[in-house]
KEKE-3310 file (N, C-alpha, C; in steps of 0.2 Angstrom, whole numbers, plus 5000, padded with zeros to 4 digits):
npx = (4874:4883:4890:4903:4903:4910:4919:4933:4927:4914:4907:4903:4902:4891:4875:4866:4852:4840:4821:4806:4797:4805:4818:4833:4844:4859:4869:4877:4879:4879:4866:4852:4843:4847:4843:4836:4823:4813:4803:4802:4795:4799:4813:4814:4817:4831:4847:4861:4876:4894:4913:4927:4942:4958:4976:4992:5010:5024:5041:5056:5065:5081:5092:5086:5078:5083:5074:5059:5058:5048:5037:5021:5004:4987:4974:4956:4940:4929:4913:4913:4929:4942:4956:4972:4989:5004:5017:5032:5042:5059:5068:5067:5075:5088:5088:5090:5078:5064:5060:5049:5039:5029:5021:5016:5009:4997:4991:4989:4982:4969:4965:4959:4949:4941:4928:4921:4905:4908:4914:4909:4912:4919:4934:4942:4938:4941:4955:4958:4954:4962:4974:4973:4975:4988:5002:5017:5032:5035:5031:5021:5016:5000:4987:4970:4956:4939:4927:4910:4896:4888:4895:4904:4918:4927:4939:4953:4969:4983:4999:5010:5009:5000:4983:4978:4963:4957:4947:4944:4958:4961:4968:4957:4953:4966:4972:4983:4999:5004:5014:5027:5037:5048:5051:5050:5035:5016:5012:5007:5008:5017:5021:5016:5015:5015:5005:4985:4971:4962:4968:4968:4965:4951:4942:4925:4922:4913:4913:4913:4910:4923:4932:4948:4958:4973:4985:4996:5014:5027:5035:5032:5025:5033:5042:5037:5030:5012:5008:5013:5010:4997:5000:5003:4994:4984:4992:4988:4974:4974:4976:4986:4997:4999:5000:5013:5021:5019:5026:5037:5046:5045:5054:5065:5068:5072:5085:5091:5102:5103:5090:5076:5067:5052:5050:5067:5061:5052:5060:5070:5063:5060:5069:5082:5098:5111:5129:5132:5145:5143:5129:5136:5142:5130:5124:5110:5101:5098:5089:5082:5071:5079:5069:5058:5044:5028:5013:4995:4984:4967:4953:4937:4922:4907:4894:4880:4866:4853:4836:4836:4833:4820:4828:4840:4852:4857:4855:4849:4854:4860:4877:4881:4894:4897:4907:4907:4901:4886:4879:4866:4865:4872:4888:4892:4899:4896:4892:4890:4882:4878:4868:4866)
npy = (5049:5036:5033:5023:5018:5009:4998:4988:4983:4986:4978:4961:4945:4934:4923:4919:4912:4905:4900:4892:4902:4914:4924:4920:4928:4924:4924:4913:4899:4887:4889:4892:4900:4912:4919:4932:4933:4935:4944:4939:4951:4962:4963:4966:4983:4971:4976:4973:4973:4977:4977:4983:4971:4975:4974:4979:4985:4991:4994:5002:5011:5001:5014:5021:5021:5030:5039:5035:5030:5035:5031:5035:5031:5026:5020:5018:5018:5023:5021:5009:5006:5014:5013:5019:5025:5032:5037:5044:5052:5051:5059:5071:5072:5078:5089:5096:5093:5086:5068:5064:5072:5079:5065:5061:5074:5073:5064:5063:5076:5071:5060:5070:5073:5062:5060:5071:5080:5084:5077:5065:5049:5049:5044:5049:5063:5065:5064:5075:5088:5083:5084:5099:5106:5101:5108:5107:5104:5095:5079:5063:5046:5040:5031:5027:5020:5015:5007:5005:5003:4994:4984:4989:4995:5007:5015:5027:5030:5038:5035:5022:5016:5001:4990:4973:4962:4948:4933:4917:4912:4917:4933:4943:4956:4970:4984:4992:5002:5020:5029:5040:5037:5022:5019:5031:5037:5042:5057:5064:5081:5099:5105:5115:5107:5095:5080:5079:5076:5074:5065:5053:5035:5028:5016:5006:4991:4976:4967:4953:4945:4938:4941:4947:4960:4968:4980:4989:5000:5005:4994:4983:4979:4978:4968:4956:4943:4940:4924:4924:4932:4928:4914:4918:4926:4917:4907:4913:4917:4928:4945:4955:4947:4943:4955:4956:4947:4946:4959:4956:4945:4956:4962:4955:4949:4962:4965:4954:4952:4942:4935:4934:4948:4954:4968:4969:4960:4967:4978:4973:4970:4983:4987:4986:4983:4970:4974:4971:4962:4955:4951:4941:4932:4923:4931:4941:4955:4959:4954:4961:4976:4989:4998:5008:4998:4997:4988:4983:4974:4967:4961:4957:4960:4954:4961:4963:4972:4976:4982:4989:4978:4971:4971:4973:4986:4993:5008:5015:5008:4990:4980:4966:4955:4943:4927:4913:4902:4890:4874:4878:4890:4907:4912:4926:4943:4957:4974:4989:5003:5019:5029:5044)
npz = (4970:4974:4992:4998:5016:5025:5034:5045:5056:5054:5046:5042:5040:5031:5027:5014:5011:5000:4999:4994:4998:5005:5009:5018:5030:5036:5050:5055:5048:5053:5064:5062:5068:5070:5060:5049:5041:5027:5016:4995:4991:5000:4999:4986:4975:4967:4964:4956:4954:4950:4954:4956:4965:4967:4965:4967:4961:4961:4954:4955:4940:4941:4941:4947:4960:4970:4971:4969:4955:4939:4935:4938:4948:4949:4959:4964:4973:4970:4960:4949:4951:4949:4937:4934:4925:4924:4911:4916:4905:4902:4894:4898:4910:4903:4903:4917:4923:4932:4929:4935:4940:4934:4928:4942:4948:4938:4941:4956:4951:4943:4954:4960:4952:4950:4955:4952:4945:4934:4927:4923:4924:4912:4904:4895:4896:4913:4908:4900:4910:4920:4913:4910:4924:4927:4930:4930:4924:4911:4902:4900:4895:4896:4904:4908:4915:4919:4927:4924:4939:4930:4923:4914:4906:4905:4893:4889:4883:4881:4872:4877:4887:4895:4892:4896:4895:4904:4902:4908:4907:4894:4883:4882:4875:4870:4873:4859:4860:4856:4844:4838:4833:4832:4849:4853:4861:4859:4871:4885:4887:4894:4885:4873:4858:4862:4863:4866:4877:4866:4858:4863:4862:4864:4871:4874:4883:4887:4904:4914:4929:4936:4926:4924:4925:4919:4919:4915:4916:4902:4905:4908:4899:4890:4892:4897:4890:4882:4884:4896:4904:4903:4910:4923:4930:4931:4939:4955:4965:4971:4971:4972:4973:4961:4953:4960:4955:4943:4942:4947:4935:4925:4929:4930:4918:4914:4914:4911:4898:4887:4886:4874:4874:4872:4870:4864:4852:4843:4842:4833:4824:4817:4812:4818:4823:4827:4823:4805:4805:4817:4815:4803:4812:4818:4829:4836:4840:4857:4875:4888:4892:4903:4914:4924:4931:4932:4939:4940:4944:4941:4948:4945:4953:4959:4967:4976:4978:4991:4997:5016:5027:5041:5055:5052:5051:5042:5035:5021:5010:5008:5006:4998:4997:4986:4990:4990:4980:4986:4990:4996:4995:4995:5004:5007:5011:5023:5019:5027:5019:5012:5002:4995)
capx = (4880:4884:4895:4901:4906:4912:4926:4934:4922:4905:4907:4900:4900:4884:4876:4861:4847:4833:4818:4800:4793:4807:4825:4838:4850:4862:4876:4880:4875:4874:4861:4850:4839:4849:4842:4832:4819:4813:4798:4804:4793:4805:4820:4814:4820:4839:4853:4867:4882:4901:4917:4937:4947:4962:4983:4997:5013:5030:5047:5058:5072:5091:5096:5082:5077:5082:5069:5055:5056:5047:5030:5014:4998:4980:4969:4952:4935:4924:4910:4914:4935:4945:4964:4975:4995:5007:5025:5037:5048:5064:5071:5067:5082:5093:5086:5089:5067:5065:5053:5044:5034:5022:5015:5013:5003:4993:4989:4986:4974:4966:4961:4953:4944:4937:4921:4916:4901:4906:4917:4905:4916:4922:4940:4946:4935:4947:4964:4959:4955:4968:4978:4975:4977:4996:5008:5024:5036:5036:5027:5018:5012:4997:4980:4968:4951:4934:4924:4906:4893:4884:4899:4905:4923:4932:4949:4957:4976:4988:5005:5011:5004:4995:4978:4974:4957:4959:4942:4945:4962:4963:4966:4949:4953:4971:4975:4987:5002:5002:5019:5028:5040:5051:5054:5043:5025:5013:5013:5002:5016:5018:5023:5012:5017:5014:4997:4980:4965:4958:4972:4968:4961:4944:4938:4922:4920:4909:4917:4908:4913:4930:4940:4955:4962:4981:4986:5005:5017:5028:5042:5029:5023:5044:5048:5033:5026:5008:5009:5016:5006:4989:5000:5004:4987:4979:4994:4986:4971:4976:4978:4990:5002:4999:5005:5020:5022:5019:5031:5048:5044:5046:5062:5072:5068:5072:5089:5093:5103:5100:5082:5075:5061:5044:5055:5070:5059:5050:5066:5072:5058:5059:5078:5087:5101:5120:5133:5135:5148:5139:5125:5139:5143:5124:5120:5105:5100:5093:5089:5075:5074:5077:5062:5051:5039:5023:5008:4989:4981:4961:4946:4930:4918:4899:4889:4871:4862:4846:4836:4837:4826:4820:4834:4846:4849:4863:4853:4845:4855:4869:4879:4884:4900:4900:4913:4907:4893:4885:4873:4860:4865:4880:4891:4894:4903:4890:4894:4888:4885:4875:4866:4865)
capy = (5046:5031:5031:5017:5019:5001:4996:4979:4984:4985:4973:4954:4939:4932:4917:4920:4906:4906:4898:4898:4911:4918:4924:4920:4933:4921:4928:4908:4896:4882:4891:4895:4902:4918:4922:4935:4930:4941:4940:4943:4957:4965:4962:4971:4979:4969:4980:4970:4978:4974:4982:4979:4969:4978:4972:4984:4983:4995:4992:5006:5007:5002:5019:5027:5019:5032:5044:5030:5031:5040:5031:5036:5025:5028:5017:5022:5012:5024:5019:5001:5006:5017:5012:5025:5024:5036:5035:5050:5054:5053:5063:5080:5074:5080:5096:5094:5092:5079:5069:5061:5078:5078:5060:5061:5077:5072:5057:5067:5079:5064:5058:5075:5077:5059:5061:5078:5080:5088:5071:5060:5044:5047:5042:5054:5071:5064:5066:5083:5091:5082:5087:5107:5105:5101:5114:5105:5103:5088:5076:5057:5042:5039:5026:5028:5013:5017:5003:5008:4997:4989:4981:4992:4996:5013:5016:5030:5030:5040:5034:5014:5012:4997:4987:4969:4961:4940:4929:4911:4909:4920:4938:4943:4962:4974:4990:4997:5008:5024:5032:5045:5033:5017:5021:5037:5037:5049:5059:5071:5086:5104:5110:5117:5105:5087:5075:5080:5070:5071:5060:5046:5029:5028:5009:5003:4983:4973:4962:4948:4942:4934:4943:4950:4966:4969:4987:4993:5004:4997:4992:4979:4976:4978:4962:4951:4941:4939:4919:4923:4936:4922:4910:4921:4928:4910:4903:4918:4920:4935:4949:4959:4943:4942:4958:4957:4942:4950:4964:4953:4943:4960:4966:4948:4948:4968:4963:4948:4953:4935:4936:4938:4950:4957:4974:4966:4957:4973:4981:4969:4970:4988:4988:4989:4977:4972:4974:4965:4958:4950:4945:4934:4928:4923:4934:4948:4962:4953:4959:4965:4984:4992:5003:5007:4994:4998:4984:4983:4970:4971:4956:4958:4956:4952:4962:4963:4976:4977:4990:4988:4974:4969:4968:4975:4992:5000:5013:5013:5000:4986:4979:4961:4953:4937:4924:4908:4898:4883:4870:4879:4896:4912:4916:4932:4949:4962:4980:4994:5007:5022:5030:5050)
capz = (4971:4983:4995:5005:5022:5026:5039:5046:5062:5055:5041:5044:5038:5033:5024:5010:5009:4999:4999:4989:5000:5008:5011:5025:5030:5043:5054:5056:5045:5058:5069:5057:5074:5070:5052:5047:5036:5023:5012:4991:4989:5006:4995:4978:4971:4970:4961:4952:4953:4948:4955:4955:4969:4966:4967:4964:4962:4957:4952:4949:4938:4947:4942:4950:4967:4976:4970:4965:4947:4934:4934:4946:4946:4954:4960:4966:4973:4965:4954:4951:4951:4944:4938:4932:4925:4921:4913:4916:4897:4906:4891:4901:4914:4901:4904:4923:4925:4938:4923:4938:4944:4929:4931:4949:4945:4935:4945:4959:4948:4941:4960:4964:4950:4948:4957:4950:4940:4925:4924:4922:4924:4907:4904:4892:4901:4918:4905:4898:4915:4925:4910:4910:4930:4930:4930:4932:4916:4908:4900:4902:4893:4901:4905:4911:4914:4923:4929:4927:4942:4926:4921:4906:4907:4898:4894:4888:4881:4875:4871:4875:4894:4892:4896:4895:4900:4902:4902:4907:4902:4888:4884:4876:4875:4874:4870:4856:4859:4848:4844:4834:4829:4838:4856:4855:4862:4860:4879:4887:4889:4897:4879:4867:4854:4865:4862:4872:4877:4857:4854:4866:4860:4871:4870:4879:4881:4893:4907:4917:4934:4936:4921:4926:4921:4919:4918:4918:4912:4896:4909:4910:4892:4884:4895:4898:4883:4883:4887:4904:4907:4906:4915:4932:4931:4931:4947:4958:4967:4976:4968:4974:4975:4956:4952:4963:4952:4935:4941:4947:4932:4921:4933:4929:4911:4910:4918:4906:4890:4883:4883:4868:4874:4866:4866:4858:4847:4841:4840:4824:4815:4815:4807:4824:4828:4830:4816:4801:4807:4823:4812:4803:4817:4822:4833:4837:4847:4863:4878:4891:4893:4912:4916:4929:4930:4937:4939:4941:4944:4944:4948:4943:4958:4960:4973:4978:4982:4991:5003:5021:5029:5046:5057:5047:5053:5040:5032:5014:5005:5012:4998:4997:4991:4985:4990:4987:4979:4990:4985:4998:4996:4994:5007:5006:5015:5022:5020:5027:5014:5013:4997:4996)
cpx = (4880:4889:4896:4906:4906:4917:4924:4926:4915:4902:4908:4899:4895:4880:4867:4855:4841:4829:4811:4798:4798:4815:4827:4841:4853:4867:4880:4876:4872:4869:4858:4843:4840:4846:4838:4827:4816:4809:4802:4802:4796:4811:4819:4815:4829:4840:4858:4873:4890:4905:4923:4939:4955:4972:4987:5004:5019:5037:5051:5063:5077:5091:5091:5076:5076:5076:5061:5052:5053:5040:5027:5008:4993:4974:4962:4945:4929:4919:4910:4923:4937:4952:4966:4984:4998:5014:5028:5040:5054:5068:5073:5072:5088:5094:5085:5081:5068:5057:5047:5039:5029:5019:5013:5009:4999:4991:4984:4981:4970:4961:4955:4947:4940:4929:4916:4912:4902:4912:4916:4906:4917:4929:4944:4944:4939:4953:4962:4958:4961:4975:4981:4975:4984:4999:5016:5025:5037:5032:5029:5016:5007:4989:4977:4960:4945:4929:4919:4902:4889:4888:4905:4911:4927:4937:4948:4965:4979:4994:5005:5011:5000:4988:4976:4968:4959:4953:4945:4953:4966:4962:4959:4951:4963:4973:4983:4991:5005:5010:5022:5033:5043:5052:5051:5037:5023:5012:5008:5009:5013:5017:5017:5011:5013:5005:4990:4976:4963:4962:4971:4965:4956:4941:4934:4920:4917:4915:4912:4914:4918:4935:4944:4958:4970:4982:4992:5009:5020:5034:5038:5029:5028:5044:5043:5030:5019:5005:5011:5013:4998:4993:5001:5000:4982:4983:4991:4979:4970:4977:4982:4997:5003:5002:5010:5023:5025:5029:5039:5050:5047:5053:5068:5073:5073:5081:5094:5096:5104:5092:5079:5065:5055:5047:5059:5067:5055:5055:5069:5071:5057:5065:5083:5089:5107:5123:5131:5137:5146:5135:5129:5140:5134:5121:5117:5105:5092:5092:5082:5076:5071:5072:5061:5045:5031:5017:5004:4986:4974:4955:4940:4928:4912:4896:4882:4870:4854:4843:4835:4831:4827:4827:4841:4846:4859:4862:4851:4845:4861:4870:4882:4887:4899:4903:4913:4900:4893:4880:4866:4859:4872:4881:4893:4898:4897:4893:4889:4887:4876:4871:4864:4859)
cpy = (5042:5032:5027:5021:5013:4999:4990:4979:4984:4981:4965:4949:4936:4927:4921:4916:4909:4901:4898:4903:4917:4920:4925:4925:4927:4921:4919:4901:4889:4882:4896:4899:4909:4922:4926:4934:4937:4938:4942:4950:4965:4968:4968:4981:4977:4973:4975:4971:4973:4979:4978:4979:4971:4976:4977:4982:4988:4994:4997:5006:5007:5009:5021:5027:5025:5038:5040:5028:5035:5038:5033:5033:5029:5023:5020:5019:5016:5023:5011:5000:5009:5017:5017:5023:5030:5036:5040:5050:5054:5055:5071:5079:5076:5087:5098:5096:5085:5077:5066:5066:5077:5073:5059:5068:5077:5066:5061:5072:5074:5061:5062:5074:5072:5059:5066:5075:5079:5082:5065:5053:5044:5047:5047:5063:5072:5067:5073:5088:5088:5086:5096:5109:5104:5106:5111:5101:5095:5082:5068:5052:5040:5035:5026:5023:5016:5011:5005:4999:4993:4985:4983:4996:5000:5015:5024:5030:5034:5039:5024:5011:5006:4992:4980:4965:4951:4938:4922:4908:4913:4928:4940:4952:4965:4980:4990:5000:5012:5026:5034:5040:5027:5020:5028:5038:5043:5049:5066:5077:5093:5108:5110:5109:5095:5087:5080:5075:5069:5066:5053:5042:5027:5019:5009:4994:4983:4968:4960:4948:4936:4936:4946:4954:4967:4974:4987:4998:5001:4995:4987:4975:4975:4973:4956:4949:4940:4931:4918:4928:4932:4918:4912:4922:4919:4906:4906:4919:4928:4938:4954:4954:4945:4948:4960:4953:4944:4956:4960:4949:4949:4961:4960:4950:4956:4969:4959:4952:4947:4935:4940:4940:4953:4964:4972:4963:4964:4978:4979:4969:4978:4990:4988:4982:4976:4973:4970:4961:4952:4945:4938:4929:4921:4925:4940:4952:4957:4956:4961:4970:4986:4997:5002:5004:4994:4992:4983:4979:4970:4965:4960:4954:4956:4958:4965:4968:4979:4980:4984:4983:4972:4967:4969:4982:4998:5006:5012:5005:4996:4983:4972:4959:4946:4934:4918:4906:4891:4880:4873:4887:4902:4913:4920:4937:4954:4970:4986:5001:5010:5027:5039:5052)
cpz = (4977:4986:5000:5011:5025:5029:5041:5053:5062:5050:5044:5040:5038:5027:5020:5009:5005:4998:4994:4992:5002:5005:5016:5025:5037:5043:5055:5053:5049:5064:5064:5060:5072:5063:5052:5041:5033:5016:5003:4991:4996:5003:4988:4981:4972:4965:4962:4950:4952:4953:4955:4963:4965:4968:4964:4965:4957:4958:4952:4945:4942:4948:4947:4957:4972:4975:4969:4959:4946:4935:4940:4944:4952:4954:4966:4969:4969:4960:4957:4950:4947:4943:4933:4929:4924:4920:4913:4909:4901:4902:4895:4906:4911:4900:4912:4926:4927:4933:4930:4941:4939:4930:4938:4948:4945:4935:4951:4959:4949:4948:4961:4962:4946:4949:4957:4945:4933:4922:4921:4921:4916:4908:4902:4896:4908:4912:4904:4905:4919:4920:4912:4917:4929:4926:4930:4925:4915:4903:4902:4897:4900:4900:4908:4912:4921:4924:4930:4931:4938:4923:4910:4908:4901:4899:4889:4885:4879:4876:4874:4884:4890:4896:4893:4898:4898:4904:4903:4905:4897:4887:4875:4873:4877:4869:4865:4857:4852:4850:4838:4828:4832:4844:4857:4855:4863:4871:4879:4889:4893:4890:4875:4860:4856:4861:4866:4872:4869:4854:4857:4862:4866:4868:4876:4878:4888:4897:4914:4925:4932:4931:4927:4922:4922:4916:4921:4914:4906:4900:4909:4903:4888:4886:4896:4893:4886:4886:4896:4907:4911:4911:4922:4934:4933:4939:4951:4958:4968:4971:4966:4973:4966:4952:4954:4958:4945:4935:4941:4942:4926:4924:4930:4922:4907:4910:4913:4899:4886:4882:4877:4872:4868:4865:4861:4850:4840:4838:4834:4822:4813:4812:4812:4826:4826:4823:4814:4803:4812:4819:4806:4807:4821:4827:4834:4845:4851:4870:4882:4891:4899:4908:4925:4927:4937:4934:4941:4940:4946:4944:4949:4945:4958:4965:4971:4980:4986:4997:5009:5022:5036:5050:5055:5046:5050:5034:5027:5011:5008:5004:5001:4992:4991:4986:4989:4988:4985:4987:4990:4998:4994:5001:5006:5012:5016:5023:5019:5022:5013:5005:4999:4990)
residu = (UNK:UNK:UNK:UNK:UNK:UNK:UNK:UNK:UNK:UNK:UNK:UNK:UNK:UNK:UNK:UNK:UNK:UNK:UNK:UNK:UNK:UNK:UNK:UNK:UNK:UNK:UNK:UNK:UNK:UNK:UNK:UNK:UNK:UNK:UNK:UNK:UNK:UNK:UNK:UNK:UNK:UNK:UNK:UNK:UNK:UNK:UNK:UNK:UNK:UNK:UNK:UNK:UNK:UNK:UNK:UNK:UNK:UNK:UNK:UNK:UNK:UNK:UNK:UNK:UNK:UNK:UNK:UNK:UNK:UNK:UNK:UNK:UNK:UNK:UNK:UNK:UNK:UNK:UNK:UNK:UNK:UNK:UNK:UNK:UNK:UNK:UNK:UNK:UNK:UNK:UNK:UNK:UNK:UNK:UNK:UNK:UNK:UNK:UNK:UNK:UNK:UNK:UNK:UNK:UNK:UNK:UNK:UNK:UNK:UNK:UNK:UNK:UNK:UNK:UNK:UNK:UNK:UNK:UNK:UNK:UNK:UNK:UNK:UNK:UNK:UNK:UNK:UNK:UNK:UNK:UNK:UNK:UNK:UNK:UNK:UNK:UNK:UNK:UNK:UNK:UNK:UNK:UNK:UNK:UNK:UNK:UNK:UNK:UNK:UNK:UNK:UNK:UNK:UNK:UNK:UNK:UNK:UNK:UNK:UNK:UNK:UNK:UNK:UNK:UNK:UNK:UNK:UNK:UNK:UNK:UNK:UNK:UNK:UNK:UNK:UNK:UNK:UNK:UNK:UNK:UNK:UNK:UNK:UNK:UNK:UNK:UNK:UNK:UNK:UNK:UNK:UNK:UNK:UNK:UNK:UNK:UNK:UNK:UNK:UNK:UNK:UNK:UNK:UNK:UNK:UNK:UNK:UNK:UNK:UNK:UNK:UNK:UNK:UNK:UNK:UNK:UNK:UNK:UNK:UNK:UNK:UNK:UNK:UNK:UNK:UNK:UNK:UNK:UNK:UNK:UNK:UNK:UNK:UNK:UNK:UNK:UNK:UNK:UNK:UNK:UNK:UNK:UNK:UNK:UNK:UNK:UNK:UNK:UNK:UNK:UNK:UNK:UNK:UNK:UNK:UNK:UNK:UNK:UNK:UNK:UNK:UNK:UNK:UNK:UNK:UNK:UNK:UNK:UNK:UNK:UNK:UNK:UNK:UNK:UNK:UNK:UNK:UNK:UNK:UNK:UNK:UNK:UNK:UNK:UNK:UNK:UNK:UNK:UNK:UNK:UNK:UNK:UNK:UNK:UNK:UNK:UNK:UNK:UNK:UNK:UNK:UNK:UNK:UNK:UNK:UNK:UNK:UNK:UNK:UNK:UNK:UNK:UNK:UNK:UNK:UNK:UNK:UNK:UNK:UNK:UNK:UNK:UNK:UNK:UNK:UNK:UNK:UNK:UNK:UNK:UNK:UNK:UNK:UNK:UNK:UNK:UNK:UNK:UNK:UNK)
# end
């Protein structure tokens, strides 16, 4: 298992050159006096690894501010990243059950019990242990996405959390939610009777450098059309900006009872909407729907990995981040990191 051990203090900026015989390591690329030279056969062998730059972002409902809403989310850098959601039932407040204890739980399972053995970066083997790990009444829709370092990305699902993957522009890849009937998603529960892991929808797709993944609760997916979801993703660098984006974006629309959202819209084709009467008149059931709106926003990054060479004194392997191409070479991030 790797682990990096990486801070702002030992982490350095540093330029890539290569040559026919050689490789540069350069702390400056205009004093190319400072380079470490480095024959290929020093370099071999290179390891090609992925992992997630990570942005978050939570909303919760008005009513429920003072508590921080129902949903809990996990983000993780193990592996090549691991995102997580979970949405509270808030039917159990009608049985005074605070519904926000079981996914914060089962989030906080879920972290301990990412990096054991017998979990083997599976997605659904994380939900049935995190599962039979929490104690607290209530139940979840919940998501869960593992980012292995060869670029091979597994989901988990059960109930109407949701995950989309966007390539160029486009979404390439999104999850399904399952449910009992309208406005009831399958949920991992406390009670005998709720969903389990065997119920999940497990997808594994590939993802290349620069996708972009989009993960949130359905506070996110009721109010944001797909169209606005690529075009926020596409204004946005940054990551974390992008999900702040996404979220206040979901919080206006959820706000709006003239918006005819991807809730509302869903809601009419399933038989639900205002009187007769109204529909004489022209008018429908319209509307965003309050939530807690949680959102993950995740890039898919490059790094290098190659053994320690000459002069370069941070134990077995350092890991290089890509940040940009040149016509002589990669600027890159150098991070110390350690191999057990």
């Amino acid at each position: 298992m790797a682990i990096f051990s990486s801070s702002a203090a030992h982490s350095q900026r540093i330029f890539l050159y290569s040559s026919p015989n050689s490789f540069n390591l350069v702390s400056n690329p205009k004093n190319r006096r400072s380079s470490v030279s480095c024959s290929p056969s020093e370099l071999s062998p290179v390891r090609l690894e992925v992992s997630l730059s990570v942005g978050t972002h939570l909303i919760p409902h008005p009513n429920k501010i003072e508590r921080g809403g129902e949903d809990a989310f996990l983000v993780s850098s193990y592996n090549g990243g691991v995102l997580a959601v979970a949405d509270g039932v808030s039917g159990w407040a009608e049985q005074d059950i605070d519904p926000s204890l079981f996914p914060k739980e089962l989030m906080a399972n879920a972290s301990y019990l990412i990096d054991k053995e017998e979990v083997n970066s599976e997605p659904q083997i994380l939900l049935r242990k995190a599962h039979a790990a929490t104690s607290s009444i209530g139940s979840a829709t919940v998501i869960v996405a593992v980012l292995e370092k060869n670029g091979i990305l597994k989901i988990a699902n059960v109930g109407d959390c949701g995950l989309k993957v966007l390539r160029k522009g486009q979404i390439i890849f999104a999850t399904s939610p399952q449910e009992h009937y309208f406005d009831c998603p399958y949920q991992l529960s406390s009670e005998v009777v709720g969903q389990t892991y065997l119920d999940a929808v497990v997808s594994n797709m590939e993802v290349t450098e620069g996708d972009k993944i989009v993960m949130g609760s359905d506070g996110l997916f009721d109010n944001v059309f797909d169209h606005e979801i690529v075009s926020t993703i596409s204004r946005f660098n940054d990551v974390a900006e992008a999900a702040k984006a996404l979220a206040n974006i979901a919080s206006e629309h959820s706000r709006d009872t003239k918006f005819d959202s991807p809730y509302s819209l869903e809601a009419r084709s399933r038989g639900f909407d205002v009187p007769l009467w109204k529909k004489i008149l022209g008018m429908k059931l319209t509307g965003g729907k309050l939530d807690d709106i949680t959102v993950i926003v995740g890039e898919v990054e490059p790094t290098v990995l190659i053994p320690e060479s000459r002069g370069l004194q941070f134990g077995k392997y350092f890991a290089l981040r890509i940040e940009a191409q040149t016509d002589s070479g990669w600027e890159i991030n150098l991070h110390p990191m350690r191999v057990n």
